[in-house]
C-alpha positions as CSV (number, residue, x, y, z in Angstrom):
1,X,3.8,8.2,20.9
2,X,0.7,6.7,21.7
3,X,-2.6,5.4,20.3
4,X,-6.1,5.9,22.4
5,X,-7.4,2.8,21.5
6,X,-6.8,0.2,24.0
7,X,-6.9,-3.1,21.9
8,X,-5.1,-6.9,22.9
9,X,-1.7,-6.7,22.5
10,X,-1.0,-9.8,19.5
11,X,-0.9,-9.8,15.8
12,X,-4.1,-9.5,13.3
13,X,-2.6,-11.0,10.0
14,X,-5.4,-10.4,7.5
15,X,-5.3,-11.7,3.6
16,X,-7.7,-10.2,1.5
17,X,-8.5,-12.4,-1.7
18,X,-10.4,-11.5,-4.6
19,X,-10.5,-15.4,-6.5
20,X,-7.4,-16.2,-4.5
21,X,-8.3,-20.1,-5.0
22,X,-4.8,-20.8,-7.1
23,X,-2.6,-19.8,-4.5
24,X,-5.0,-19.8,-1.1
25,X,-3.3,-23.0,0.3
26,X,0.0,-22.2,0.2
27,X,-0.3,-18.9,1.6
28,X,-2.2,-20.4,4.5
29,X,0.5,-23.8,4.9
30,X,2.9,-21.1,4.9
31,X,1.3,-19.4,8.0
32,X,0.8,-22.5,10.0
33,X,4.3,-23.2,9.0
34,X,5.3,-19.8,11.4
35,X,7.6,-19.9,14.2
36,X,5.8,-17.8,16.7
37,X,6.6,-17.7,21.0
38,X,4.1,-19.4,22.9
39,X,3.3,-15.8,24.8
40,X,2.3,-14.2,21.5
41,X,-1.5,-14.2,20.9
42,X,-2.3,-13.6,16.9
43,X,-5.1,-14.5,14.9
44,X,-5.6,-15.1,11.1
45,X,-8.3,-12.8,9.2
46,X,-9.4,-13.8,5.6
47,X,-11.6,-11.6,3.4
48,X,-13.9,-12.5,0.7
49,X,-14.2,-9.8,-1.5
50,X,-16.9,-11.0,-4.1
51,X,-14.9,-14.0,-4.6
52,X,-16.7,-16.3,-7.4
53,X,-14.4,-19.1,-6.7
54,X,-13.3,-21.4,-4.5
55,X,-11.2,-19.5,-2.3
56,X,-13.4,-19.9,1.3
57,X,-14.2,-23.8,0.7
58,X,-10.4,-24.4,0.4
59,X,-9.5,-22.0,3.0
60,X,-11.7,-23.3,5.3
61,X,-10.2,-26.9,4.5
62,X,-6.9,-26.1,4.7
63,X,-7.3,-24.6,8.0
64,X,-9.2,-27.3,9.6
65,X,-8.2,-28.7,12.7
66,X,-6.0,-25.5,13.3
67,X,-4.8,-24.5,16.7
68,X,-4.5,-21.2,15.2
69,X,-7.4,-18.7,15.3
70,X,-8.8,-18.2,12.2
71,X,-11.7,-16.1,10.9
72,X,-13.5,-15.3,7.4
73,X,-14.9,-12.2,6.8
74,X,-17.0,-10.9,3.8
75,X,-16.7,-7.7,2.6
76,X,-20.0,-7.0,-0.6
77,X,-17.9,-3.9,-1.9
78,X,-15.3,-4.7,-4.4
79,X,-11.7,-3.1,-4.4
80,X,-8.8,-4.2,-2.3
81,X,-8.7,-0.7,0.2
82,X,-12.4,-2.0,0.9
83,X,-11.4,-4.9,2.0
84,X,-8.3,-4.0,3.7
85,X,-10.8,-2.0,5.6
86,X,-13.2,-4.9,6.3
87,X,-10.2,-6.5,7.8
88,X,-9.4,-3.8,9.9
89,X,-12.7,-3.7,11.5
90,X,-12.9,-7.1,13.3
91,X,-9.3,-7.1,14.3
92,X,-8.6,-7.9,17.8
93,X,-5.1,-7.2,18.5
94,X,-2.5,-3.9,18.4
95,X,-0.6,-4.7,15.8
96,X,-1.5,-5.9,12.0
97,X,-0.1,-7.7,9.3
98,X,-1.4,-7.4,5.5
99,X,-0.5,-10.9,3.7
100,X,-1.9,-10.3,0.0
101,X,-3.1,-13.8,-0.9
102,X,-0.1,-14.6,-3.2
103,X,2.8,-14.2,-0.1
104,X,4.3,-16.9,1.5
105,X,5.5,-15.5,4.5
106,X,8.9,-16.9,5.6
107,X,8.5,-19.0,8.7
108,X,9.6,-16.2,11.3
109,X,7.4,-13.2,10.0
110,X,4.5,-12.9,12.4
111,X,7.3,-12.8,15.0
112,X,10.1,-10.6,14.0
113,X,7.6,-8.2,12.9
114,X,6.0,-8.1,16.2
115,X,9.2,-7.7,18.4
116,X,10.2,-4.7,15.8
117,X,7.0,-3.0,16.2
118,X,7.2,-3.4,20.2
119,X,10.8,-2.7,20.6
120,X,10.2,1.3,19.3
121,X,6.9,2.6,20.1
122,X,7.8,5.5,17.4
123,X,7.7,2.8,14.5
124,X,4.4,2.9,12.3
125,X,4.4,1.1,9.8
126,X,7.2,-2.4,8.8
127,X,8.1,-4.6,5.8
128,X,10.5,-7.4,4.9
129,X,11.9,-7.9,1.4
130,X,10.2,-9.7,-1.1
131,X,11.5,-12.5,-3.7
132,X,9.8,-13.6,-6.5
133,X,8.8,-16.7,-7.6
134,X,7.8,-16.7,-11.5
135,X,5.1,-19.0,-12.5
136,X,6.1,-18.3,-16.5
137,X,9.1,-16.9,-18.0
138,X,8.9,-13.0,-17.7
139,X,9.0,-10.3,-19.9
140,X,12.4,-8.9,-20.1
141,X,10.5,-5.4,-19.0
142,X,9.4,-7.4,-16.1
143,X,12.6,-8.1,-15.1
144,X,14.1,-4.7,-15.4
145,X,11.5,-3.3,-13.3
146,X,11.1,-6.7,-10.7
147,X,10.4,-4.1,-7.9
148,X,6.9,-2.9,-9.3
149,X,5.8,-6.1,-8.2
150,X,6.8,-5.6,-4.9
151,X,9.9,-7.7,-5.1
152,X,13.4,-6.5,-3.7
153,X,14.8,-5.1,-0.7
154,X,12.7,-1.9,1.0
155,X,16.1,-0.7,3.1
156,X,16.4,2.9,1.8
157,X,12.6,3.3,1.6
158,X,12.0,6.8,2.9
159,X,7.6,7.0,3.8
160,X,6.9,4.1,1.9
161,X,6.6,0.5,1.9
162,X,5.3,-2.2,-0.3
163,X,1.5,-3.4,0.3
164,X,2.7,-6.9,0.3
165,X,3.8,-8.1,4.0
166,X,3.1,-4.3,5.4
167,X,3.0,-4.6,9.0
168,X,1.3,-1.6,11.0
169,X,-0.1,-0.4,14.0
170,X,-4.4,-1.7,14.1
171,X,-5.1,2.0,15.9
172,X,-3.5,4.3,13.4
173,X,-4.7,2.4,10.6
174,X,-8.6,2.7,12.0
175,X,-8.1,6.3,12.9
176,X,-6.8,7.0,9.2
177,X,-9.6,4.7,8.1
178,X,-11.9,6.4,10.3
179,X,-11.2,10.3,10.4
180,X,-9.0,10.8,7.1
181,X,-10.0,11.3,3.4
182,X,-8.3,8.7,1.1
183,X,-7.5,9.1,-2.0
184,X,-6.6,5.9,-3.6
185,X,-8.7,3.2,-3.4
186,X,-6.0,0.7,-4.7
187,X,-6.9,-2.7,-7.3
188,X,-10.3,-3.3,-7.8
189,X,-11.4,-6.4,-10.3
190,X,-9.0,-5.5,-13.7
191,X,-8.1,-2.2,-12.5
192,X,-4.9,-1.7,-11.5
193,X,-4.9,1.6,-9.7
194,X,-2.7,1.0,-7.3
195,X,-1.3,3.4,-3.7
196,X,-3.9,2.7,-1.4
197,X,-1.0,0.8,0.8
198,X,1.6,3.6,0.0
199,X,-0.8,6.2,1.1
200,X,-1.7,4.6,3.9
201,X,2.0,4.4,4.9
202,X,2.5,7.9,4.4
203,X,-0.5,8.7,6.9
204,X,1.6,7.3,9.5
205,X,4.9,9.4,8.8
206,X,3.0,12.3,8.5
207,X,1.2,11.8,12.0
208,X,5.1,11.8,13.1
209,X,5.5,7.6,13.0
210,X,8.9,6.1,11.1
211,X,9.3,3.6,9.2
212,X,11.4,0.4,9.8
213,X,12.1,-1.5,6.4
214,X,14.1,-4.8,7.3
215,X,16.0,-7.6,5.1
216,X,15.5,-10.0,8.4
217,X,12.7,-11.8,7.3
218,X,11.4,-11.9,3.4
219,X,8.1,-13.0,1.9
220,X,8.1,-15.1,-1.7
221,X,5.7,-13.3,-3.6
222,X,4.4,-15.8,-6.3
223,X,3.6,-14.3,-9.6
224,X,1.1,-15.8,-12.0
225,X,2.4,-15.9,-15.5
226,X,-0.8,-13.7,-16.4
227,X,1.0,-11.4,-14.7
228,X,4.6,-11.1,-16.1
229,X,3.5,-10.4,-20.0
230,X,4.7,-7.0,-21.2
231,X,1.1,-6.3,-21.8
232,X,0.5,-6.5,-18.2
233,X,3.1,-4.5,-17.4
234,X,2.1,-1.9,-19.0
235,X,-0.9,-1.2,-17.7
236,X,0.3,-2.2,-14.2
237,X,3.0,1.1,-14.9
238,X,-0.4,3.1,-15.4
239,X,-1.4,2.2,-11.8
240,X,1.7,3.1,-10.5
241,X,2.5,6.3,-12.0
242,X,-1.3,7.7,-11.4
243,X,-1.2,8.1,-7.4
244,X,2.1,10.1,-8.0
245,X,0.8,13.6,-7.8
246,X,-0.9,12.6,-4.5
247,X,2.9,11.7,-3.4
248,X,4.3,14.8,-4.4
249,X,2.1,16.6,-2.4
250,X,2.8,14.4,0.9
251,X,6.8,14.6,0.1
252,X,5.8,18.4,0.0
253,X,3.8,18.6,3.6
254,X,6.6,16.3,4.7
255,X,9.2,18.4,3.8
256,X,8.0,22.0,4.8
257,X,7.8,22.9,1.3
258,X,4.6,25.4,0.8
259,X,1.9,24.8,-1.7
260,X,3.2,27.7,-3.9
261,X,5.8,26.2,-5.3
262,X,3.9,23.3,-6.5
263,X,1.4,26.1,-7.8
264,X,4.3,28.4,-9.6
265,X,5.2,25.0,-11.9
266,X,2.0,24.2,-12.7
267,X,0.7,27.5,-14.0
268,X,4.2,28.0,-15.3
269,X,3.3,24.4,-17.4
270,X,0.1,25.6,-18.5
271,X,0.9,29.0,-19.4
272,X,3.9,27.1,-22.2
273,X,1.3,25.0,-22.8
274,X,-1.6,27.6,-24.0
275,X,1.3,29.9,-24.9
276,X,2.2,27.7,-27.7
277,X,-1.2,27.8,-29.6
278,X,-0.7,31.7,-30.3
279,X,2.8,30.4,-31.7
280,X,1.5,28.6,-34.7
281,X,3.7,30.2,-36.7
282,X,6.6,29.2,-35.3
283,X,8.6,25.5,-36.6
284,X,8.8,25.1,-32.1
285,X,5.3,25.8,-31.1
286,X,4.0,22.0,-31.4
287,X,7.3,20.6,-30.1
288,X,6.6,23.0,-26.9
289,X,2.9,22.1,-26.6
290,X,3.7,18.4,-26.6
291,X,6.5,19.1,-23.7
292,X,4.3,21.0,-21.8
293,X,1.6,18.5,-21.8
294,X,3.7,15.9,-21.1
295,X,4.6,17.6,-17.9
296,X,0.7,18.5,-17.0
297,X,-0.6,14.5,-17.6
298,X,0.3,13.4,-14.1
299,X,-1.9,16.0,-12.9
300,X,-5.1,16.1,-15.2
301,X,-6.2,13.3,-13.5
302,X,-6.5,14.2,-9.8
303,X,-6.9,18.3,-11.0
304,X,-5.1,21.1,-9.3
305,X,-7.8,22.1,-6.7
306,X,-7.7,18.4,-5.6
307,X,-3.8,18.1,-4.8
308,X,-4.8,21.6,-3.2
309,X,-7.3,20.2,-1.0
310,X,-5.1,17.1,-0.2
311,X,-2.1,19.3,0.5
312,X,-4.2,21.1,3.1
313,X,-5.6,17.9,4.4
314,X,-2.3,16.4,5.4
315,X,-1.1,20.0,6.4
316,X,-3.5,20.3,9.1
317,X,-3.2,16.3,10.2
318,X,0.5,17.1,10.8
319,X,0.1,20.4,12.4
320,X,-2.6,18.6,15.0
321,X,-0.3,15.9,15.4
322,X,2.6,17.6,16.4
323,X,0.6,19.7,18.7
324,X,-0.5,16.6,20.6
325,X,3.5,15.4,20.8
326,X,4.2,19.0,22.5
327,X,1.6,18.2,25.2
């Protein structure tokens, strides 16, 4: 497989901070602190995205007097796909690493990522396993569930990888960027709709890329006590569980499985559902309704002529992609 694009060959590791001036330094010491070969060329990209701190006066201090190349770039439109996007876009080399701006990378990252991208030209997308580092004690719930935060080993992963220390391929992510409708726009501000980075993982499987999850090199991922409240958690769940239908119907166009069948549950959902309401007479009826509408919820959101449309989407981006592999 192949990508038209002729760009250097190196590593674009771009951070994209949103008030990231708590934890700005130590992501970047822990970046000057990696162990890279003298023949690999790779470059350091941070975004301001509306940033009302001090997170570019300290960036820029902290990598003063750098050897390595290092660029700010403001993107106006909040939301962390935007400026994952912004990043993208003044990239120089092949190969990409997102850093969110509270990962400290371990000191062999940038490299071991590299060589596992370039040793299989069939690999899309790559992620190491990420430990946590708790500012507070957390919530018991936050504990349970560590790997919602992105924290954990990702061997096993099937199409998807955490956001956090994702490492892709600059082309596909600008032709996905460029050519494909997304659906989730990922955190913006207090929201916490999250799958932006999942989806855009899945883009690459379903253009016919793997994935190569590794527990060679990790990333601490440091979690502001703000953060591990079960509060928080709790409307962090929301944010997870909402791009879900959008995932379903990826797995589905991944896995040969038509649209009908999808279609035959969700009428079959809505028909207990409505069915229910001529019941009233019946002890069951409400029991069945509230079943039945539990079962619809993931869906409401996105609506069922939207996960049609996406289904047909990444339908024909497979089909066109595996006609180009046949060439």
């Amino acid at each position: 497989m192949s990508c038209k694009e002729s760009l250097e060959r190196g590593v674009s590791l771009i951070i994209c901070c949103y008030n990231s001036g708590w934890i700005i330094e130590q992501t970047l010491n822990a970046l000057k602190e990696q162990i890279v070969k003298e023949s690999l060329h790779w470059e350091i990209i941070l975004v301001d995205n509306c940033c009302t701190d001090n997170t570019v006066e300290l960036a820029l201090r902290t990598m003063k007097d750098c050897d390595i190349s290092f660029v700010i770039a403001h993107e106006s439109k909040a939301g962390l796909a935007n400026a994952r996007r912004r990043g993208i876009s003044v990239a120089h080399y092949d190969i990409v690493i997102y850093c969110d701006d509270d990962n400290l990378l371990s000191e062999r990252y940038v490299n071991t990522m590299h060589d596992l991208m370039r040793s299989d030209s069939s690999i899309g997308a790559a992620g190491g396993m990420g430990i946590a580092e708790f500012q507070a004690p957390p919530a018991q719930i936050v504990v349970d569930n560590i790997g919602n935060y992105a924290v954990g080993s990702q061997i096993g992963h099937d199409c998807w990888l955490y956001g956090a220390g994702v490492t892709l391929r600059t082309a596909l992510v600008r032709e996905v960027y460029n050519h494909q409708k997304c659906y989730l726009m990922g955190r913006k501000g207090n929201e916490l709709l999250s799958g932006d980075d999942t989806e855009l993982v899945m883009s690459m499987v379903v253009r016919g890329y793997k994935i190569a999850p590794t527990d060679d090199v990790t990333f601490i991922h440091v979690l502001k006590a703000e953060r591990l409240s079960e509060e928080y958690y709790q409307r962090l769940v929301v944010g997870l569980y909402r791009p879900i239908p959008v995932f379903e119907m990826f797995r589905m166009v991944i896995n040969n499985v038509p649209f009908k069948v999808f279609r035959d549950k969700y009428l079959l959902w809505k028909k207990a559902y409505w069915g229910s309401w001529l019941k009233f007479w019946r002890s069951k009826s409400k029991d069945v309704r509230n079943q039945n509408k539990a079962l619809l919820a993931p869906y409401e959101f996105w609506g069922f002529f939207t996960l049609w449309k996406i289904y047909r989407e990444w339908t024909e981006i497979k089909n066109n992609h595996k006609k180009l592999s046949d060439i």
